[in-house]
N, C-alpha and C positions, 0 to 999 in steps of 0.2 A: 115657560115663556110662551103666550100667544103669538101660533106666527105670524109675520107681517105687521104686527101692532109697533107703533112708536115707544119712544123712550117714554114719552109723557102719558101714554097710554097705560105700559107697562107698571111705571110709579105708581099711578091712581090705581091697579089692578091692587098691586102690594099694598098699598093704602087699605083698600076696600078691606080684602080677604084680612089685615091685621085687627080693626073693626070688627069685623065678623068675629074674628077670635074673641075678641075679649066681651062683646058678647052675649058670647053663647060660654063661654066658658071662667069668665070674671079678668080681672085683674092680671096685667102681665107677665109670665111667669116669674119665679121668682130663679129660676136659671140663669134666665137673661141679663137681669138686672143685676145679677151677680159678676155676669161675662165682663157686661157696658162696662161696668164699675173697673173690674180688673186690665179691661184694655189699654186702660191709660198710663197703669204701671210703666209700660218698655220708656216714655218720654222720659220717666224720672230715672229709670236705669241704666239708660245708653247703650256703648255698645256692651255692657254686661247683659243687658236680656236675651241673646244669640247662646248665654254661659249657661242661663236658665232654662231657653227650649232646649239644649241639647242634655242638659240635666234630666229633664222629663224623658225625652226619647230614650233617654239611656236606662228610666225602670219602668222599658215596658218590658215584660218578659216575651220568650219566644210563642207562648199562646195569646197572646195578645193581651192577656191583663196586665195592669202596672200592677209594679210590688209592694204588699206593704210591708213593716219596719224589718218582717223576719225573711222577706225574700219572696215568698207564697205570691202570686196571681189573688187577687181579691176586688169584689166588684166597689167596696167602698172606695178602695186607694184609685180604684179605675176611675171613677166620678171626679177624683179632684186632679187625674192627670189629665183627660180629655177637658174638664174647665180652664185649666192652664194651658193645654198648649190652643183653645180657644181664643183664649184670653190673648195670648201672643201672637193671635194669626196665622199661626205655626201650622202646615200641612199634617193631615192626623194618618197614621196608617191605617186602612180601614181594614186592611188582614193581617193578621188572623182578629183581630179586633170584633166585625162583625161575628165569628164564628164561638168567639170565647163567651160574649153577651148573649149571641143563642142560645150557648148551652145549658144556659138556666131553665129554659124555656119559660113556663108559665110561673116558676118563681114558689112552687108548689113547697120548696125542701131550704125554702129560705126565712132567715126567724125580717121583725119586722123592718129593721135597719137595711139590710139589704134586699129587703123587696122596693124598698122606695128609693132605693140606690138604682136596683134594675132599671124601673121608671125611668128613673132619669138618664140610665145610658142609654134608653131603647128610646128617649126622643131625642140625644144628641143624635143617634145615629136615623134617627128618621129626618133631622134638619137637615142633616149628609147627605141625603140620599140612597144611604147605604141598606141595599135590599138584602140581608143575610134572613128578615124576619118574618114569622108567618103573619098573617095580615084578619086571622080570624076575630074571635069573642078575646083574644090576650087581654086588649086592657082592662074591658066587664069582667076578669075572670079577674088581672092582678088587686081591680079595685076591689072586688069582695075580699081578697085576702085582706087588703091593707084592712077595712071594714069592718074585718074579725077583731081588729086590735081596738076598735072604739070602747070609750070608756062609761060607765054611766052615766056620767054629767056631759057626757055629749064630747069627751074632747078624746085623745088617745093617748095610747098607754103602750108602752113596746113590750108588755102581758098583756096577753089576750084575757076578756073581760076582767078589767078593774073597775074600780069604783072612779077612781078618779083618773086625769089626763095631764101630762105633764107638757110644759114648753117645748121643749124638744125635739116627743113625740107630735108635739101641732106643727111644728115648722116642716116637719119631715113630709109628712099626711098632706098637709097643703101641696107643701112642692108636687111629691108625686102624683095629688091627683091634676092639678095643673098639668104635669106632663103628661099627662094619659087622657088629658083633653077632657077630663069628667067635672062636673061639677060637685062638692064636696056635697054630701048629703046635710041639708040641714044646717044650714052655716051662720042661723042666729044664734042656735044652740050650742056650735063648736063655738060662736065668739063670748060667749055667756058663761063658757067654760071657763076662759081664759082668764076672765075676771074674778074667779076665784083664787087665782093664783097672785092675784095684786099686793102689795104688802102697801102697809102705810103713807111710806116715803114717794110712794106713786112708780113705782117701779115691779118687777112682777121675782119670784121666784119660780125654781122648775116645778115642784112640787110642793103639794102639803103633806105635812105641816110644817114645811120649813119657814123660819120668821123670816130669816133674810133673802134679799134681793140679791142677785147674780146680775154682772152684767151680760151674758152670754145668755140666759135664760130670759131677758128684758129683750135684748136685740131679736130672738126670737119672738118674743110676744107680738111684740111692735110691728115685725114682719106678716104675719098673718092676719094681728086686726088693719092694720095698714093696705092689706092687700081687700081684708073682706069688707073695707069702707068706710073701716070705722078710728079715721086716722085721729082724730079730736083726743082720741084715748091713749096717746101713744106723745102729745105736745111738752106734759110735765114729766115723762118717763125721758126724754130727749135730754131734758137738763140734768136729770139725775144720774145717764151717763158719761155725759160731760165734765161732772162731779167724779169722776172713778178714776181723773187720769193720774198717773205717778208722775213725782216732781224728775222723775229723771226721763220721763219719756214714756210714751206707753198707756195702755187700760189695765185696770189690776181686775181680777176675775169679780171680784168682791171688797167691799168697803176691810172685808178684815183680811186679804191677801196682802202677803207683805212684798210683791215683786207684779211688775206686769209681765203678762206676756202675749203671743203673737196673737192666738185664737182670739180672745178679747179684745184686743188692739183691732184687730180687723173686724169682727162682729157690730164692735161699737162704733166704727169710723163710718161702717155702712149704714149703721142706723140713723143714725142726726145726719152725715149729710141726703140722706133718703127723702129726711125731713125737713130739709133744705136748713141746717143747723149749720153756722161755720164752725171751720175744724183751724180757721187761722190760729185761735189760743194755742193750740197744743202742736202745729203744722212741724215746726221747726225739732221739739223734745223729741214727737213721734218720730220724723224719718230719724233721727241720731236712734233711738232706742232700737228702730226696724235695721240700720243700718248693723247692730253691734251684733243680730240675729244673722247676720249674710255670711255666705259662705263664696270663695272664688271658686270653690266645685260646681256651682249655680244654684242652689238650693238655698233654703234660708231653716234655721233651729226653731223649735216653739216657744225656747225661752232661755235665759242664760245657764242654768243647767243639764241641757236637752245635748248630748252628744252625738244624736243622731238625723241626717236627713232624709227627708221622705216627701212624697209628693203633696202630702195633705197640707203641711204647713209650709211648701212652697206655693201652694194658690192663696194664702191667707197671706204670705208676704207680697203678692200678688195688688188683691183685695184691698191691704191694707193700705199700699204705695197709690194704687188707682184714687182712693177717695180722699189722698191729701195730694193727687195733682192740681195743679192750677189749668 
């Protein structure tokens, strides 16, 4: 805060410097856009969203990592509990929190999945304010890591030098260099990538040579060319989503999955309405199918035979509920 500056001062400062991000650094991140999304959840869950932050609080472990499925501190499940309790507004404990996210430090002994995980908790907790971190060459240092994993055809691979680049690994490579405020090297080349991986139907698959389109791998695609400007590519992929949902509710992973479930549900919900796509067709099947996933514990299951809950697929019941509020 500038001292002595007015409210309206203040506003245009925020203005300005969010401008300036995007920039110098491209397209909003896609963190964020993830948050906005899932903010809106608590309206459709009333008082049960108090069920849900206290669900999260309750797996973070005493080092400050949330748990994933086996109990362990892990920085993936950490990512999707600090979105969540984001997402809810929910006060974050910043200790031992700060201290467990240091202790990666430069991300040296981490395979690709959780280097870009790091990224991403090391700018929630730079939006925090949260100083546990050194302030040197870290992100020039995380971004060559991430860098190592680029693929021949320009896109990335969670193996380090492959030939080719999968969805996944683009969505991921995006996000964290978004978070580490870099800009992607070369990003006609990563988007040129990605067109490789288009299948017929106008929708994309993870990899080649697989024939078929995914919808989790589509909502990926979408996200990155949509981010790197190249949304035009991403208009007929939007219907082809909306093609995926089950007559009982829900996104099915794939035209040949015989069940939806949560991940795809919420990947796809974010995508079309991203794309300013209504989701009224399906508004009503999806909250029934997302309701059948909830638990009075706070949490929500991945899919009706998922016995177990975890933070990962309570920000995607999150996700999901945000993009069918009104």
């Amino acid at each position: 805060m500038v001292p002595g500056s007015s409210g309206r001062e203040r506003s245009f400062l925020v203005t300005a410097l969010s401008l300036l991000r995007r920039f110098l650094f491209g397209a909003r991140p896609l963190r964020l856009e993830l948050i906005d999304a899932a903010r809106k959840a608590p309206g459709l869950l009333g008082d049960s969203a108090s069920l849900v932050r206290d669900f999260i609080l309750g797996r973070q472990n005493p080092d400050g990592g949330f748990r994933d499925r086996d109990g362990r501190s892990d920085l993936y499940y950490t990512v999707f509990g600090l979105q969540s309790l984001l997402s809810l507004q929910a006060p974050i404990p910043a200790e031992p929190l700060g201290a467990f996210i240091a202790s990666f430090g430069d991300g040296e002994n981490l395979d690709f999945v959780h280097l870009c995980c790091l990224a991403r908790c090391r700018a929630i907790l730079r939006d925090m304010h949260v100083n546990h971190l050194t302030k040197t060459s870290f992100s020039d240092v995380l971004a060559s890591r991430i860098e190592r994993h680029r693929a021949s055809d320009g896109g990335y691979h969670p193996s380090p030098a492959s030939s080719q680049g999968t969805a996944y690994a683009a969505f991921l490579a995006l996000g964290a260099y978004q978070d580490l405020e870099i800009k992607v090297p070369d990003s006609a080349q990563f988007a040129r990538s990605l067109r490789l991986l288009a299948t017929p139907d106008g929708a994309w698959a993870n990899e080649i040579p697989a024939k078929i389109a995914s919808t989790n791998s589509t909502a990926a695609a979408m996200a990155v060319l949509g981010s790197l400007g190249y949304r035009t590519d991403c208009l007929q992929a939007g219907r082809w989503l909306l093609a995926q949902a089950h007559p009982l509710g829900g996104f099915r992973a794939s035209p040949l999955a015989p069940a939806p479930d949560l991940l795809s549900t919420a990947t796809t919900l974010h995508a079309i309405t991203r794309l300013g796509i209504s989701v009224e067709s399906v508004r009503e099947p999806c909250l029934d199918f997302i309701d059948t996933l909830w638990s009075n514990e706070g949490g929500f299951h991945g899919h009706w035979h998922d016995d177990l809950l975890d933070v990962e697929y309570t920000f995607y019941g999150l996700l999901a509920l945000g993009c069918l509020a009104r």
